[in-house]
C-alpha positions as CSV (number, residue, x, y, z in Angstrom):
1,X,86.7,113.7,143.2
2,X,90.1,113.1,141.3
3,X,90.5,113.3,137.7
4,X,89.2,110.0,135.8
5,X,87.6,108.8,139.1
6,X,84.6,106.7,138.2
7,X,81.0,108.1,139.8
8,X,80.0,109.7,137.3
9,X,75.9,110.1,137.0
10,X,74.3,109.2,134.0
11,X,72.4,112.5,133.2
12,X,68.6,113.2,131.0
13,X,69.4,115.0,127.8
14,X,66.8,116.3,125.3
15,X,67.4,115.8,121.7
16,X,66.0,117.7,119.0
17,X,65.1,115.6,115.9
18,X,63.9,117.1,112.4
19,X,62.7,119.4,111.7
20,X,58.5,119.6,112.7
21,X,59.0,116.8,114.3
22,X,59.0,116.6,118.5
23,X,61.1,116.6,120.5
24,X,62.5,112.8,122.1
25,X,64.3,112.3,125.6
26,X,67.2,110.1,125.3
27,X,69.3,108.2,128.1
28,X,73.4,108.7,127.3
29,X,76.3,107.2,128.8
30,X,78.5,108.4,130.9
31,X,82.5,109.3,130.0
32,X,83.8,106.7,131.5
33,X,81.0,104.3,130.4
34,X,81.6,105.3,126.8
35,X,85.4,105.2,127.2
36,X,85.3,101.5,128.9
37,X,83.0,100.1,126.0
38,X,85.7,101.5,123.6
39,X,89.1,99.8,125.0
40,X,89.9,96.9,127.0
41,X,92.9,96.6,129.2
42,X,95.7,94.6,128.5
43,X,97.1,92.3,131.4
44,X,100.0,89.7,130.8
45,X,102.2,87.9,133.4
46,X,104.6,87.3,130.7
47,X,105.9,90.8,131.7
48,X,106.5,93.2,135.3
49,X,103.3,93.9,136.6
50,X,102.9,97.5,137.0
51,X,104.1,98.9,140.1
52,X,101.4,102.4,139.9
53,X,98.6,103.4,139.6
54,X,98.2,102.4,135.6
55,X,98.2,99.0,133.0
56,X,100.5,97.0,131.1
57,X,98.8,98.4,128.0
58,X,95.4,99.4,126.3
59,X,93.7,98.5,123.1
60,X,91.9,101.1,122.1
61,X,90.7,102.3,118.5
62,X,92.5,100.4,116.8
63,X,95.5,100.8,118.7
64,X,97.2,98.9,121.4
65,X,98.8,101.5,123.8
66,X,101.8,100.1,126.2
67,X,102.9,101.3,128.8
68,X,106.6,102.6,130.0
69,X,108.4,99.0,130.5
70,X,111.9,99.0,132.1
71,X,114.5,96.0,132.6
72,X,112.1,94.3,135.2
73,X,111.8,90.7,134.7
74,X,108.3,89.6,135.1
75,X,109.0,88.2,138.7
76,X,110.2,92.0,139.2
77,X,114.1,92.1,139.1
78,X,116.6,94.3,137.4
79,X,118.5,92.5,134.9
80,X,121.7,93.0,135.1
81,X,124.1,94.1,131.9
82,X,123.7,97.7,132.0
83,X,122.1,99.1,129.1
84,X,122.4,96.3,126.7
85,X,120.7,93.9,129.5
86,X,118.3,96.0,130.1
87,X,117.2,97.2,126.6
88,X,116.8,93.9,125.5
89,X,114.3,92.8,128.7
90,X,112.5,96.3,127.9
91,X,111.9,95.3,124.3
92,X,110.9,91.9,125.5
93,X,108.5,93.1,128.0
94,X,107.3,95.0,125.3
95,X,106.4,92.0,122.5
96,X,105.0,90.1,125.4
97,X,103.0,92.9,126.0
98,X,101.6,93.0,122.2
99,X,101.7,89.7,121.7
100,X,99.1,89.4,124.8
101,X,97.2,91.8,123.0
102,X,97.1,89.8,119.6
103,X,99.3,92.5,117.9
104,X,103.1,92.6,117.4
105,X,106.7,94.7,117.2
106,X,106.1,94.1,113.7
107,X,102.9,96.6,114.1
108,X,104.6,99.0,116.4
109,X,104.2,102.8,114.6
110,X,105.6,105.5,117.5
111,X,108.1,104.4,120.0
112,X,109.0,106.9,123.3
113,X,112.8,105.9,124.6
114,X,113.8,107.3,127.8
115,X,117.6,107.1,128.9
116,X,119.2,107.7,132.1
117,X,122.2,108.8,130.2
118,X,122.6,109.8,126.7
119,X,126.4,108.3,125.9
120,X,124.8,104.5,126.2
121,X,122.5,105.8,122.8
122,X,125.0,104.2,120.7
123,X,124.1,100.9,122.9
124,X,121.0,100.9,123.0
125,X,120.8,101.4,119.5
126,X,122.6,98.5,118.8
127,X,120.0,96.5,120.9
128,X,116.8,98.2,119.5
129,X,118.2,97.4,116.1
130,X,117.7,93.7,116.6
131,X,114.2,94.0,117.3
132,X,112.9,96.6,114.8
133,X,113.4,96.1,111.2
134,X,112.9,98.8,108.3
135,X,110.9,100.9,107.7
136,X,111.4,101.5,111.5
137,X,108.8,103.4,113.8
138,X,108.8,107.0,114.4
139,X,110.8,107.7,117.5
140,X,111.8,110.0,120.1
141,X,114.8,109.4,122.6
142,X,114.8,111.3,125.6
143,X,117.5,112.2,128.6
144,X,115.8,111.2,131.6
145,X,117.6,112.2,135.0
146,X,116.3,108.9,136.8
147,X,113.7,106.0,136.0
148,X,111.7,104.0,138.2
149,X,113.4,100.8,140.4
150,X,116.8,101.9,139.2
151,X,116.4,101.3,135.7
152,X,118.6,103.1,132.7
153,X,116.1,102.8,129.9
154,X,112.4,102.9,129.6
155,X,110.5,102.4,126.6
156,X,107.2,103.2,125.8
157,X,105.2,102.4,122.2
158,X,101.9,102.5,120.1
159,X,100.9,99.8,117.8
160,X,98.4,98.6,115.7
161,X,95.8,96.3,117.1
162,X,95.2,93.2,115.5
């Protein structure tokens, strides 16, 4: 069985109370029933639908989790206008995303940036500006020697939940 795959059994466990007191059987949950009850998935046609094996986004612990977004329009096309085209339909797939969620770019606190080529930085930089104000989220940007369905930026991002 993969990793993650759902099956699991629920299982008999003992649990010892206090202290001269006996002993009490107790039915848990499962992993994955536990995790499920503890996030919800996030699903918006206002942005690509995923095209793997994974969601738009997750809300979980107080966190909304979403996924890698590239320049994909929500019908599924590459915009064009290179990097500044495409970082500005990332970002907006991104507050649709959120904004599905309840939350916002406003509550964003750890953004991932993936680029196909390092000089366009400057670019997208110029883009990403219009969308975050100060005090901006903590970031990494990272060369990436391709991205999925031809794309030159992807961006990833954790945010507060409503």
């Amino acid at each position: 069985m993969k990793h993650g795959a759902r099956g699991y059994r629920e299982k008999e466990v003992s649990k010892w109370t206090p202290k001269n007191e006996t002993r009490q059987d107790e039915k848990t949950e499962s992993p994955t029933e536990q995790r499920e009850e503890n996030m919800s998935t996030i699903r918006t046609e206002h942005a690509p639908q995923p095209i793997g094996p994974y969601v738009q986004g997750v809300e979980a612990a107080g966190f909304v989790f979403v996924s890698g977004q590239t320049g994909l329009t929500p019908s599924g096309q590459l915009v064009e206008g290179g990097i500044e085209g495409q970082t500005h339909q990332v970002l907006e797939n991104l507050k649709a995303i959120l904004e599905s969620a309840g939350s916002s770019l406003d509550k964003v606190v750890k953004v991932n940036a993936y680029l196909v080529d390092m000089v366009e930085f400057s670019a997208f930089n110029r883009v990403y500006e219009e969308y975050f104000d100060e005090p901006y989220p903590a970031r990494a940007t990272i060369g990436a020697s391709a991205l999925p369905a031809g794309g030159r930026v992807e961006v990833d991002c954790i945010a507060l939940a409503a």
